[in-house]
PDB file with one MODEL, atoms N, CA, C and O in Angstrom:
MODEL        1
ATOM      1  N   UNK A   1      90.734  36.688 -20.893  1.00  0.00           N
ATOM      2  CA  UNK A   1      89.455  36.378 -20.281  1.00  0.00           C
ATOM      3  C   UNK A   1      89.721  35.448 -19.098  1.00  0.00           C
ATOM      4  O   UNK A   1      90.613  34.600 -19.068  1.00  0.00           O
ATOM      5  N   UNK A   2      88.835  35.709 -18.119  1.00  0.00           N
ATOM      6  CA  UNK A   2      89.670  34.846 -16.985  1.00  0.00           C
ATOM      7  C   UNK A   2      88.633  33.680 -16.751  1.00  0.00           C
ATOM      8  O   UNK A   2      87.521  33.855 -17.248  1.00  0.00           O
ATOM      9  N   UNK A   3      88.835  32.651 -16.137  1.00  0.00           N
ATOM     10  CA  UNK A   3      88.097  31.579 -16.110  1.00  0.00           C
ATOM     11  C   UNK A   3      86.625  31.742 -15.759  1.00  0.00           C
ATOM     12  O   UNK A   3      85.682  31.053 -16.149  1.00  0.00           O
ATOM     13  N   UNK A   4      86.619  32.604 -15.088  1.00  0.00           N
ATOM     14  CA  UNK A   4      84.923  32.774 -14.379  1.00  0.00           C
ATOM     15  C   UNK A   4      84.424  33.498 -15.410  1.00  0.00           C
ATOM     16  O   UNK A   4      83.276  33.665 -14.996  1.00  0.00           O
ATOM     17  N   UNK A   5      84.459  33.913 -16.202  1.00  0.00           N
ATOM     18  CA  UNK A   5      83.767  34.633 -16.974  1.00  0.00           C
ATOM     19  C   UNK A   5      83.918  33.314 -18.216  1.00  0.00           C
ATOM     20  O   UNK A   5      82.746  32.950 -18.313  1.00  0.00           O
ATOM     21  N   UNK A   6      84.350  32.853 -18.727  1.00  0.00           N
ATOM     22  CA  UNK A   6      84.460  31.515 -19.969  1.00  0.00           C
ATOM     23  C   UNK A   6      83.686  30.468 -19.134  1.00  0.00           C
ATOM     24  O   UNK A   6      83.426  29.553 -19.915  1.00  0.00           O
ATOM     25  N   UNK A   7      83.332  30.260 -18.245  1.00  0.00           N
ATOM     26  CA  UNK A   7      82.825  29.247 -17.379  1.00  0.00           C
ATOM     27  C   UNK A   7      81.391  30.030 -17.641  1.00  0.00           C
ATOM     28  O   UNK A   7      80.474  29.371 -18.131  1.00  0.00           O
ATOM     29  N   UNK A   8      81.200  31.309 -17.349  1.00  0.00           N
ATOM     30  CA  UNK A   8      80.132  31.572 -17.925  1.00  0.00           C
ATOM     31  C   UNK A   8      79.992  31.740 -19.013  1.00  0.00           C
ATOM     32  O   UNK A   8      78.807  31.440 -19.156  1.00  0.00           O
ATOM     33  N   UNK A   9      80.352  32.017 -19.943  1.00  0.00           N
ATOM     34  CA  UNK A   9      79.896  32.064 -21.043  1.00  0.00           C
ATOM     35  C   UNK A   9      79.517  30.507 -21.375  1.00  0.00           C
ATOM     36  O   UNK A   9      78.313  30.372 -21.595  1.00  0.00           O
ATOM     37  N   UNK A  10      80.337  29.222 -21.465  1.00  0.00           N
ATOM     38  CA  UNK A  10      79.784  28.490 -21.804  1.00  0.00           C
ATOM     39  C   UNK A  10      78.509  27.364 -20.511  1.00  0.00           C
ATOM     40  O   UNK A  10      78.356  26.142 -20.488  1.00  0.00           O
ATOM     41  N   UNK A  11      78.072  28.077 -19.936  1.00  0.00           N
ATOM     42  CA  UNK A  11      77.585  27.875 -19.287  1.00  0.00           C
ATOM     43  C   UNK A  11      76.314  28.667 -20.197  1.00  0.00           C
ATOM     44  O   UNK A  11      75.589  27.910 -20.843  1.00  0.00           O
ATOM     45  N   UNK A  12      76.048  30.043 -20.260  1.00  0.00           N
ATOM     46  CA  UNK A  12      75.060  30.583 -20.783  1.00  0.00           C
ATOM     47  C   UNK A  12      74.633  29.304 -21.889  1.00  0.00           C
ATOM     48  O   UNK A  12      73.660  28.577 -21.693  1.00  0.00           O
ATOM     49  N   UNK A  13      75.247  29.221 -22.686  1.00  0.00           N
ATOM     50  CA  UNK A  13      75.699  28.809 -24.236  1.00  0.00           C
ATOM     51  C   UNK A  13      74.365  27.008 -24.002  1.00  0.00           C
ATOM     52  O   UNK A  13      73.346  26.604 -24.562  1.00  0.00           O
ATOM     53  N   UNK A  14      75.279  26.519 -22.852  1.00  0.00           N
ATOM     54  CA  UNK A  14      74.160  25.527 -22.340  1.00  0.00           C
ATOM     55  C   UNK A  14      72.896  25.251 -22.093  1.00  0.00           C
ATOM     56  O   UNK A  14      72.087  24.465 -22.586  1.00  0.00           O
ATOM     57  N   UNK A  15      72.854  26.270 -20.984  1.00  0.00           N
ATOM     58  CA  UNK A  15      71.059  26.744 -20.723  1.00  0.00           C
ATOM     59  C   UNK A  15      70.333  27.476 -22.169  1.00  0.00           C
ATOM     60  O   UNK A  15      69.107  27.583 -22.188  1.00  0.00           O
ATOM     61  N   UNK A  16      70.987  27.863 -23.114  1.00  0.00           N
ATOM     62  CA  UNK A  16      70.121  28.151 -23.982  1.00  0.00           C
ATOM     63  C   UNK A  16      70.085  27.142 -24.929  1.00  0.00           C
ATOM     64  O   UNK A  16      69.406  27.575 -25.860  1.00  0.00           O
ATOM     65  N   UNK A  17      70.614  25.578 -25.268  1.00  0.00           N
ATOM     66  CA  UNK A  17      70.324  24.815 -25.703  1.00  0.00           C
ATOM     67  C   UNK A  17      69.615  23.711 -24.947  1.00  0.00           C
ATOM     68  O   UNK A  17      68.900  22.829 -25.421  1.00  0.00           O
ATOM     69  N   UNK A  18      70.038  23.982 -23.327  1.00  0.00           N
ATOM     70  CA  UNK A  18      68.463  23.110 -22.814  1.00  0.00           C
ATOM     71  C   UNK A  18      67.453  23.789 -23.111  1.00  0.00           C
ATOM     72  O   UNK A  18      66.446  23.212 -23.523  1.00  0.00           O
ATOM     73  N   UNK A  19      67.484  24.939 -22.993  1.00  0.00           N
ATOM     74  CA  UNK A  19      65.911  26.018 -23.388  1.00  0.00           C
ATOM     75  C   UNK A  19      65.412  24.777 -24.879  1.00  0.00           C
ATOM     76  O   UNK A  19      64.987  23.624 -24.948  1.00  0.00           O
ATOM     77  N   UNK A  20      65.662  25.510 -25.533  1.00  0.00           N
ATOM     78  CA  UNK A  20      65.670  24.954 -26.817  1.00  0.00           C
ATOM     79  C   UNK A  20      65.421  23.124 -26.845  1.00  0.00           C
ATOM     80  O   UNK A  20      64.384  22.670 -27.330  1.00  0.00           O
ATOM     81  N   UNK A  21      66.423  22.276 -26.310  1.00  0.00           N
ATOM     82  CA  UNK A  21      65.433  20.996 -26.323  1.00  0.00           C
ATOM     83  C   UNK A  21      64.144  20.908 -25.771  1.00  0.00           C
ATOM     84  O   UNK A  21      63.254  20.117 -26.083  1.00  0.00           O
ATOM     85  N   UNK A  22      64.122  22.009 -24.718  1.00  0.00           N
ATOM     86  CA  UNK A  22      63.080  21.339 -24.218  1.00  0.00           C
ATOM     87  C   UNK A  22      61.708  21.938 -24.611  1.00  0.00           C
ATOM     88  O   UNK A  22      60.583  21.491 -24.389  1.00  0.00           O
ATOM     89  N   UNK A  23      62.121  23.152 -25.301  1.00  0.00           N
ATOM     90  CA  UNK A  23      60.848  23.572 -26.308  1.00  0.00           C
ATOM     91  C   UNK A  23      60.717  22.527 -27.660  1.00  0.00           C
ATOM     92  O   UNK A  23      59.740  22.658 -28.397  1.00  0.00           O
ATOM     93  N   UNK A  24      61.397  21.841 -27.848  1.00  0.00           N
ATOM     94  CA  UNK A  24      61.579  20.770 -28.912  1.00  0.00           C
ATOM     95  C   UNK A  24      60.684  19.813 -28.487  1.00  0.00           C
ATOM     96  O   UNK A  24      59.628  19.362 -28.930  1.00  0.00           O
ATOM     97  N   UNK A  25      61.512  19.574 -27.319  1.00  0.00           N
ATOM     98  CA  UNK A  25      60.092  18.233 -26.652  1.00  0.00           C
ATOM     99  C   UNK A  25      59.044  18.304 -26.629  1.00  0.00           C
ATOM    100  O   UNK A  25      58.325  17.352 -26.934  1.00  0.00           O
ATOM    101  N   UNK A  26      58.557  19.553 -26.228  1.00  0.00           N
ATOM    102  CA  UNK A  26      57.546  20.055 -25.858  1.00  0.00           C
ATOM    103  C   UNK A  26      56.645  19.942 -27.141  1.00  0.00           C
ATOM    104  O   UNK A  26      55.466  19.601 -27.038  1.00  0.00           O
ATOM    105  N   UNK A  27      57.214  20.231 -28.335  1.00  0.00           N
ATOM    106  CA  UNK A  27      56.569  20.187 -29.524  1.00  0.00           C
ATOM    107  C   UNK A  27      56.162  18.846 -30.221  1.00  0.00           C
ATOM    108  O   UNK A  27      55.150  18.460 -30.806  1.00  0.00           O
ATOM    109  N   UNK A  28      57.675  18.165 -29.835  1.00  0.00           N
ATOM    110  CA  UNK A  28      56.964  16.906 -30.552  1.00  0.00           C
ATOM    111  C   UNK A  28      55.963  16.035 -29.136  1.00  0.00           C
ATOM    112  O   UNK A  28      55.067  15.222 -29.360  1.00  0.00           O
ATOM    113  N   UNK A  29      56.201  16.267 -28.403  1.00  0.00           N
ATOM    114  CA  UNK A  29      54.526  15.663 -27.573  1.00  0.00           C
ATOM    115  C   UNK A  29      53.469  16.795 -28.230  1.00  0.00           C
ATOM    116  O   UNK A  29      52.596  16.414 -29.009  1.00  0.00           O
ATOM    117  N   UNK A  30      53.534  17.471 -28.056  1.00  0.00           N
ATOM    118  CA  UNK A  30      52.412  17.871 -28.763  1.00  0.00           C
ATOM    119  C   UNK A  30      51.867  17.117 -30.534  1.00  0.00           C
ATOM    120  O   UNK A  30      50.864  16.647 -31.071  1.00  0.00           O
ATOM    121  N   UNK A  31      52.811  17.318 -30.742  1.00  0.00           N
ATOM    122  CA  UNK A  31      52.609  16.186 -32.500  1.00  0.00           C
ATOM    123  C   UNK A  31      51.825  15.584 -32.560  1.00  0.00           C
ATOM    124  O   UNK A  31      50.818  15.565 -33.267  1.00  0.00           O
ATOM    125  N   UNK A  32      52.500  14.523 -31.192  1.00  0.00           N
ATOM    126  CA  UNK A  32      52.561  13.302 -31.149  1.00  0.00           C
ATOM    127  C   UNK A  32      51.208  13.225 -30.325  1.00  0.00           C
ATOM    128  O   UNK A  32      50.607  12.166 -30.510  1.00  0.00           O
ATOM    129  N   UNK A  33      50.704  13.961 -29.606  1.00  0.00           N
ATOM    130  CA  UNK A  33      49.196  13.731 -29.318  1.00  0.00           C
ATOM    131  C   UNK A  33      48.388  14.490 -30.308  1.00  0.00           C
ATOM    132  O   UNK A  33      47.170  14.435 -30.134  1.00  0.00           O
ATOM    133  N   UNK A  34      48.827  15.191 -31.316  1.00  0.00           N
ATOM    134  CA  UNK A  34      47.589  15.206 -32.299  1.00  0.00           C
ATOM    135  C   UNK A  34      47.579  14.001 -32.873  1.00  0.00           C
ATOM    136  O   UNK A  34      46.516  13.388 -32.775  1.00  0.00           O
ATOM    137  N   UNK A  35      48.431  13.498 -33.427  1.00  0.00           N
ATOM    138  CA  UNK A  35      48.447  11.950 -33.993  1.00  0.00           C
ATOM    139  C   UNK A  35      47.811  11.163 -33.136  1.00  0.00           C
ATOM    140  O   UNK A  35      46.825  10.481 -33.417  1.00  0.00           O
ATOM    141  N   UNK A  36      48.261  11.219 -32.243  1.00  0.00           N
ATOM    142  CA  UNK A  36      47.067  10.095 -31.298  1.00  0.00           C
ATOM    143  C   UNK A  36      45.952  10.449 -31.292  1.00  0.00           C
ATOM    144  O   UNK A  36      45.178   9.605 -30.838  1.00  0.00           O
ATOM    145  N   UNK A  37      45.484  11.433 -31.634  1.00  0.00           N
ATOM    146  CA  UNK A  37      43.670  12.179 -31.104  1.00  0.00           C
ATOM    147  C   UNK A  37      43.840  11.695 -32.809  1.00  0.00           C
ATOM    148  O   UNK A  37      42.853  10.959 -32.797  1.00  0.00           O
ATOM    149  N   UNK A  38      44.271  11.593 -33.993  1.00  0.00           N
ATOM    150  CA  UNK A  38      44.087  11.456 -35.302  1.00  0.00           C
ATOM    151  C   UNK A  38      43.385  10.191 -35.506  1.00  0.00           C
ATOM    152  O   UNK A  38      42.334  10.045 -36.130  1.00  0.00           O
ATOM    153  N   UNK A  39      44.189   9.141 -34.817  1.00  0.00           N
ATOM    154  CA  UNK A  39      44.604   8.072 -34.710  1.00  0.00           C
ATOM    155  C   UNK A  39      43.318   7.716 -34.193  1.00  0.00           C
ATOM    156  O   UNK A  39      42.548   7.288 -35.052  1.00  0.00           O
ATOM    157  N   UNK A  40      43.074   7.749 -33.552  1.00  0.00           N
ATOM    158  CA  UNK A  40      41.604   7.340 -32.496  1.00  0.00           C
ATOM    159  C   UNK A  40      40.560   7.736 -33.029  1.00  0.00           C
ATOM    160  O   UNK A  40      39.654   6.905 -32.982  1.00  0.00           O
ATOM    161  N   UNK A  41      40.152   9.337 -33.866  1.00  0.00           N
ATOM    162  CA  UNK A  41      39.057   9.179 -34.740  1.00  0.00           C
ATOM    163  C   UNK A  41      38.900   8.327 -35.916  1.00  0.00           C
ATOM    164  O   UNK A  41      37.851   7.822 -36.316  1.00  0.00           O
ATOM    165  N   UNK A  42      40.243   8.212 -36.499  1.00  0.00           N
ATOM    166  CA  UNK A  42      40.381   7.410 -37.582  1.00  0.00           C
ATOM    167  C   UNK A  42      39.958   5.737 -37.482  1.00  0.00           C
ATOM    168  O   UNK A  42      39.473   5.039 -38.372  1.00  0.00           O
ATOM    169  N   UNK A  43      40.355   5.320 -35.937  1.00  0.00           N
ATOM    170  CA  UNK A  43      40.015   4.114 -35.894  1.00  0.00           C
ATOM    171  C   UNK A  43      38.373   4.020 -35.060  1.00  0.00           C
ATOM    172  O   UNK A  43      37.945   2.902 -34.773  1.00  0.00           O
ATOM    173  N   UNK A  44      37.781   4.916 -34.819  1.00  0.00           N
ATOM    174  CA  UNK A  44      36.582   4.952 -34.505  1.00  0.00           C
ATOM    175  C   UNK A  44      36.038   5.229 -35.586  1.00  0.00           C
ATOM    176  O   UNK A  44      34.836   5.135 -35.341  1.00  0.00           O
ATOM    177  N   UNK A  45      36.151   5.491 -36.557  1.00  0.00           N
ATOM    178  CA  UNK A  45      35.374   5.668 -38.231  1.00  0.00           C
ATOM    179  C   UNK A  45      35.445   4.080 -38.723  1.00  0.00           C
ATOM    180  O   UNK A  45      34.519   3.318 -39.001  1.00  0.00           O
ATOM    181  N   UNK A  46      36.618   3.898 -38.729  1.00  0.00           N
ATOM    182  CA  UNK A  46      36.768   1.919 -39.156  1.00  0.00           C
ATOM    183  C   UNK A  46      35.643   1.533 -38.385  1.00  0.00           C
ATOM    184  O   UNK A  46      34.582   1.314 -38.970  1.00  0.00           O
ATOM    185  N   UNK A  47      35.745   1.395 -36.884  1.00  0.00           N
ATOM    186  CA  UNK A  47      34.890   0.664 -36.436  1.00  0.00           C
ATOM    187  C   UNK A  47      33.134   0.618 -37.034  1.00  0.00           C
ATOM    188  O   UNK A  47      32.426  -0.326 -37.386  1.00  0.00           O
ATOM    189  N   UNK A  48      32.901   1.989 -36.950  1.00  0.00           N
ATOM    190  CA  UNK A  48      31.384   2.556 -37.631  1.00  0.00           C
ATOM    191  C   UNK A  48      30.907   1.910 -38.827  1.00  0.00           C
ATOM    192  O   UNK A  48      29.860   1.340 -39.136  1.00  0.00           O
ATOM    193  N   UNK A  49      32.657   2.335 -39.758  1.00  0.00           N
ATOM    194  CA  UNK A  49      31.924   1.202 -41.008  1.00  0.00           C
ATOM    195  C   UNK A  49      31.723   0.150 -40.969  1.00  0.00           C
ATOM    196  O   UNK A  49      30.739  -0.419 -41.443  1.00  0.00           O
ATOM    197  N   UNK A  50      32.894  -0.471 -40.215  1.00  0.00           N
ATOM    198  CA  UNK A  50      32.752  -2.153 -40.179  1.00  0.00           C
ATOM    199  C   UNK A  50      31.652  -2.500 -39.471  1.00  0.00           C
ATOM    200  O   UNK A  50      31.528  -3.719 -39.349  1.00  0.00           O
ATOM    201  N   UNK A  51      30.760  -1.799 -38.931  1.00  0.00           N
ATOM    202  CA  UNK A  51      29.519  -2.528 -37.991  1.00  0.00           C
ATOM    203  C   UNK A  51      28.493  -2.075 -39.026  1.00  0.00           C
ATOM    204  O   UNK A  51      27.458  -2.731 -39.139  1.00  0.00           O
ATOM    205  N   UNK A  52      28.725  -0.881 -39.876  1.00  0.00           N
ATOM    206  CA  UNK A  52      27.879  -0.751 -41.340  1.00  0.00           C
ATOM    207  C   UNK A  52      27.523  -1.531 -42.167  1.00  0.00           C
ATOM    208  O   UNK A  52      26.431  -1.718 -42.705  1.00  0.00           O
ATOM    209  N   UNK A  53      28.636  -2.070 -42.282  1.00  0.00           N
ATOM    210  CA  UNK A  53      29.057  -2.991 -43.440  1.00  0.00           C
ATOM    211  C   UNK A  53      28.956  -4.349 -42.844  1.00  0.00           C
ATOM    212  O   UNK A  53      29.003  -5.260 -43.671  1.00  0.00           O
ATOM    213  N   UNK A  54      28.818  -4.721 -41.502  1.00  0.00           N
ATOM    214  CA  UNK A  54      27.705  -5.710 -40.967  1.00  0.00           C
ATOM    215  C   UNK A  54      26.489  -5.771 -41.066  1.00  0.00           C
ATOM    216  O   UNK A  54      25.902  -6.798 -41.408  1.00  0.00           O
ATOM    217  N   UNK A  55      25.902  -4.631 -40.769  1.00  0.00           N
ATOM    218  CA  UNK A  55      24.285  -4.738 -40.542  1.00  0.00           C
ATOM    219  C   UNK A  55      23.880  -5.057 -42.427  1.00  0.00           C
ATOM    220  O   UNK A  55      23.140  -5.894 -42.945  1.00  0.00           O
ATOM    221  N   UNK A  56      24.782  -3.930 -43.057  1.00  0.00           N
ATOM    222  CA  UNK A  56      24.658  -4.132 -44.883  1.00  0.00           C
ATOM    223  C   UNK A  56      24.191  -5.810 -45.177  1.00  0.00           C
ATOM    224  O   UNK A  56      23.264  -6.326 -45.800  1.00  0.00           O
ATOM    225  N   UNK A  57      25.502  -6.410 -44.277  1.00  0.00           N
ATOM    226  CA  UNK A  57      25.730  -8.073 -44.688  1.00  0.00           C
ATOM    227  C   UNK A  57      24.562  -8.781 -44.148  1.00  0.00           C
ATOM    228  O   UNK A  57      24.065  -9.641 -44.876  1.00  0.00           O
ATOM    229  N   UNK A  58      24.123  -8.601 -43.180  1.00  0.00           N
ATOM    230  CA  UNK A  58      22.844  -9.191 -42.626  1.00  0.00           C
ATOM    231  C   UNK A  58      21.640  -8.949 -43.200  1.00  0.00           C
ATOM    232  O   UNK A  58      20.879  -9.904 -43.357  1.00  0.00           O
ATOM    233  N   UNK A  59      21.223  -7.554 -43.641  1.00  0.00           N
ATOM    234  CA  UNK A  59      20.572  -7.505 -44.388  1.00  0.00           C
ATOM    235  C   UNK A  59      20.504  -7.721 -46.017  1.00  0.00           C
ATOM    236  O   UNK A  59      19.404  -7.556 -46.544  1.00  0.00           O
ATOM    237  N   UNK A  60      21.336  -7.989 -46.627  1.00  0.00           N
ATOM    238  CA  UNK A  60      21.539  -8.698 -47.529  1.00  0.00           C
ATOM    239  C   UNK A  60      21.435 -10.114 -47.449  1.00  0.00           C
ATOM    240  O   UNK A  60      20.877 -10.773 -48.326  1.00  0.00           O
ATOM    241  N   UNK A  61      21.957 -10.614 -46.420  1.00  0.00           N
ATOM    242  CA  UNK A  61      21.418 -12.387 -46.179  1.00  0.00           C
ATOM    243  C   UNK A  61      20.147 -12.467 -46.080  1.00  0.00           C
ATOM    244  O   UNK A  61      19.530 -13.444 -46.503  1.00  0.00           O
ATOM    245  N   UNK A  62      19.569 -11.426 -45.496  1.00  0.00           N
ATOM    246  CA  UNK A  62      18.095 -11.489 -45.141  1.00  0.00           C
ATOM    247  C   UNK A  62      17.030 -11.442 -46.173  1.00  0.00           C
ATOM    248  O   UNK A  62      16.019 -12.132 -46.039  1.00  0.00           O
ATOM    249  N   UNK A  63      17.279 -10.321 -47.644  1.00  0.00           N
ATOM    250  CA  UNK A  63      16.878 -10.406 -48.746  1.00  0.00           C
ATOM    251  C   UNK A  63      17.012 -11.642 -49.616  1.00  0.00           C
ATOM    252  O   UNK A  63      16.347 -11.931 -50.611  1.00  0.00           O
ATOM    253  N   UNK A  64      18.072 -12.362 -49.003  1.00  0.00           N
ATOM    254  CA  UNK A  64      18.300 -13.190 -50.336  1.00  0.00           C
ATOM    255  C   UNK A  64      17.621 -14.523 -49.664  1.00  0.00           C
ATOM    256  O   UNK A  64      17.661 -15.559 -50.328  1.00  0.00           O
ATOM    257  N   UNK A  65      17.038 -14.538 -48.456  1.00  0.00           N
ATOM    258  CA  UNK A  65      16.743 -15.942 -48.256  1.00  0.00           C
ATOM    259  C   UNK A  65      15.311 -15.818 -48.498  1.00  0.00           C
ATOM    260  O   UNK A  65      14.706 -16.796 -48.937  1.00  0.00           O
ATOM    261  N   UNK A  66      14.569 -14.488 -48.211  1.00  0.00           N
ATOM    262  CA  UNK A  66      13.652 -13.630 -48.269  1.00  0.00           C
ATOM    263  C   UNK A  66      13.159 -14.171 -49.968  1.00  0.00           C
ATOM    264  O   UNK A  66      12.112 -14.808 -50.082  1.00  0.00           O
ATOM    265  N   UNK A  67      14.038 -13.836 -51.253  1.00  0.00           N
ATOM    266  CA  UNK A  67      13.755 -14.117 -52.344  1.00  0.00           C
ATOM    267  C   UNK A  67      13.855 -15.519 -52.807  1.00  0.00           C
ATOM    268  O   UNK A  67      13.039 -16.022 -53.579  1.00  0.00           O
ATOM    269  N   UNK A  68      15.128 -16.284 -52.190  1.00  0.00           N
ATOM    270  CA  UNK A  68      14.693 -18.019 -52.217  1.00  0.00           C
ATOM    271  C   UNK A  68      13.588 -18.490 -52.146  1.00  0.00           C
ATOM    272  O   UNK A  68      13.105 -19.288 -52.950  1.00  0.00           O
ATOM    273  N   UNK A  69      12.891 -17.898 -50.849  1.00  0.00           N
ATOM    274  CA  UNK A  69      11.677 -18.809 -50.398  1.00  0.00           C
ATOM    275  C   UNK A  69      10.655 -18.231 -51.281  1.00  0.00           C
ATOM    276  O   UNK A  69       9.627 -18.780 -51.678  1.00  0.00           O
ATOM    277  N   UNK A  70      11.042 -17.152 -51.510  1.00  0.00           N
ATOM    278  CA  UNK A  70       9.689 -16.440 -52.746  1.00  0.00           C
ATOM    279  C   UNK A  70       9.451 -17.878 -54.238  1.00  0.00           C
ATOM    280  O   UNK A  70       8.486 -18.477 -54.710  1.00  0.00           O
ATOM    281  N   UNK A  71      10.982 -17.861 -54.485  1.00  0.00           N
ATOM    282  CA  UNK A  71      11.836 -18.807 -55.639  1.00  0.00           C
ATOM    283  C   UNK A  71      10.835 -20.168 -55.643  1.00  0.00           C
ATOM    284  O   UNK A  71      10.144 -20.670 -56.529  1.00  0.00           O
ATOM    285  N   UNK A  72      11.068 -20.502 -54.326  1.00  0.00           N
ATOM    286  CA  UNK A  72      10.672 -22.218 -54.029  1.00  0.00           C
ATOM    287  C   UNK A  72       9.480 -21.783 -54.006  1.00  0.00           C
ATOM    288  O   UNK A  72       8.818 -22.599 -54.647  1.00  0.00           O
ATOM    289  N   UNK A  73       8.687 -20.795 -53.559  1.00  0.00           N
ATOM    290  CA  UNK A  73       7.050 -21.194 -53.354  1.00  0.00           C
ATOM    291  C   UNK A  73       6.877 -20.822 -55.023  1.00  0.00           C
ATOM    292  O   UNK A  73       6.190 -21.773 -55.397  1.00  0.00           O
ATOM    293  N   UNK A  74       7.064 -20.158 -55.962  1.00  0.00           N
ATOM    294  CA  UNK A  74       6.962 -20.178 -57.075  1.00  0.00           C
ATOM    295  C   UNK A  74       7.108 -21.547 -58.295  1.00  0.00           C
ATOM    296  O   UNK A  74       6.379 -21.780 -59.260  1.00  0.00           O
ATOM    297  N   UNK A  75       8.244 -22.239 -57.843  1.00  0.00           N
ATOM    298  CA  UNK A  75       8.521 -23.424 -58.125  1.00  0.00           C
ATOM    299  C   UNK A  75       7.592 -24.784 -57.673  1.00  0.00           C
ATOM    300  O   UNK A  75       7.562 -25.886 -58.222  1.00  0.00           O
ATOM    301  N   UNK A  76       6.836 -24.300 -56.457  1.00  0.00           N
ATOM    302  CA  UNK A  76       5.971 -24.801 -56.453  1.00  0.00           C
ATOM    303  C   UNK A  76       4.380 -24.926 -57.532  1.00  0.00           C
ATOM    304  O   UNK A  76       3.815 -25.952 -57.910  1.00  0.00           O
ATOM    305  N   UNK A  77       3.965 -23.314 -57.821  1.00  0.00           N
ATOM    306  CA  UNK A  77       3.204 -22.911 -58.881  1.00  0.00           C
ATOM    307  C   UNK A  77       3.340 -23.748 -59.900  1.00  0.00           C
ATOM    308  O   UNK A  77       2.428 -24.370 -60.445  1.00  0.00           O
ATOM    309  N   UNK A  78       5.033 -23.780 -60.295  1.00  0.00           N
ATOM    310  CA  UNK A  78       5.299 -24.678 -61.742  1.00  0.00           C
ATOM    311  C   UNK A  78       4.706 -25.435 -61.259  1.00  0.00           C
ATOM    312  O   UNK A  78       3.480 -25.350 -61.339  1.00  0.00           O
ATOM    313  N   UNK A  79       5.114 -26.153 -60.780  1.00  0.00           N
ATOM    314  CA  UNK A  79       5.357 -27.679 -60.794  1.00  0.00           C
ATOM    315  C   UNK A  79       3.682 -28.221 -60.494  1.00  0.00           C
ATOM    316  O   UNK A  79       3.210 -29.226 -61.026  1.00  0.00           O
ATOM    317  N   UNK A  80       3.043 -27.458 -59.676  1.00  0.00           N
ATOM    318  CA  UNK A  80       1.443 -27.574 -59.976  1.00  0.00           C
ATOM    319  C   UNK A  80       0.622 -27.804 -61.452  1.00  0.00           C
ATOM    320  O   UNK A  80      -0.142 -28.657 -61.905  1.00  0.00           O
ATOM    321  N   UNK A  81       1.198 -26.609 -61.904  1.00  0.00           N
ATOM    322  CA  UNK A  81       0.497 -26.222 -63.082  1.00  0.00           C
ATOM    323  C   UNK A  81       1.354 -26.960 -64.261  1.00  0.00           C
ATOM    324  O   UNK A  81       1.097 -26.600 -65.410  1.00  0.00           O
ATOM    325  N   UNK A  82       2.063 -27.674 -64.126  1.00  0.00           N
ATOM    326  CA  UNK A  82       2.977 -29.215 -65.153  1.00  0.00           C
ATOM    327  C   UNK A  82       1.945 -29.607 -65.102  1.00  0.00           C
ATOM    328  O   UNK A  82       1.158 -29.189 -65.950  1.00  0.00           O
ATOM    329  N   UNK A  83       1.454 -30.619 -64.060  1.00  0.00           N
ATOM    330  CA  UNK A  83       0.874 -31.690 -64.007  1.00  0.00           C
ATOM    331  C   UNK A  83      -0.711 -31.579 -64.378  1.00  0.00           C
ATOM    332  O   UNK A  83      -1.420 -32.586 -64.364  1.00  0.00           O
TER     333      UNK A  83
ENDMDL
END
């Protein structure tokens, strides 16, 4: 076999393993932006709850001070009707 022809061959041999990385690459960016598009709904759902699970907390403070003052004006009643 004479040199120009082994020069090609491993020459072919090359370009079909750049082929090949670079369909590789190609794949894992692709992955790797579904994970990111994953990634970003996932942390836009956190956010939703956690502002859920705020308004939850506020309105729960709001009931309970809501039923205190119910508490104390009742405690007032007693303490009328003691004396």
């Amino acid at each position: 076999m004479d040199l120009f022809a082994e020069l090609d061959q491993k020459l072919e041999v090359v370009l079909s393993q750049f082929e090949r990385y670079k369909q590789t690459i190609a794949e894992l960016k692709d992955n790797l932006a579904a994970k990111d598009q994953a990634l970003l709904a996932k942390d836009r759902a956190l956010k939703e709850a956690e502002a859920a699970l705020e308004q939850i907390t506020r309105e729960k403070e709001m009931v309970r001070q809501r039923i205190d003052k119910i508490l104390n004006r009742l405690k007032i009643l007693d303490l009328g009707e003691a004396t």
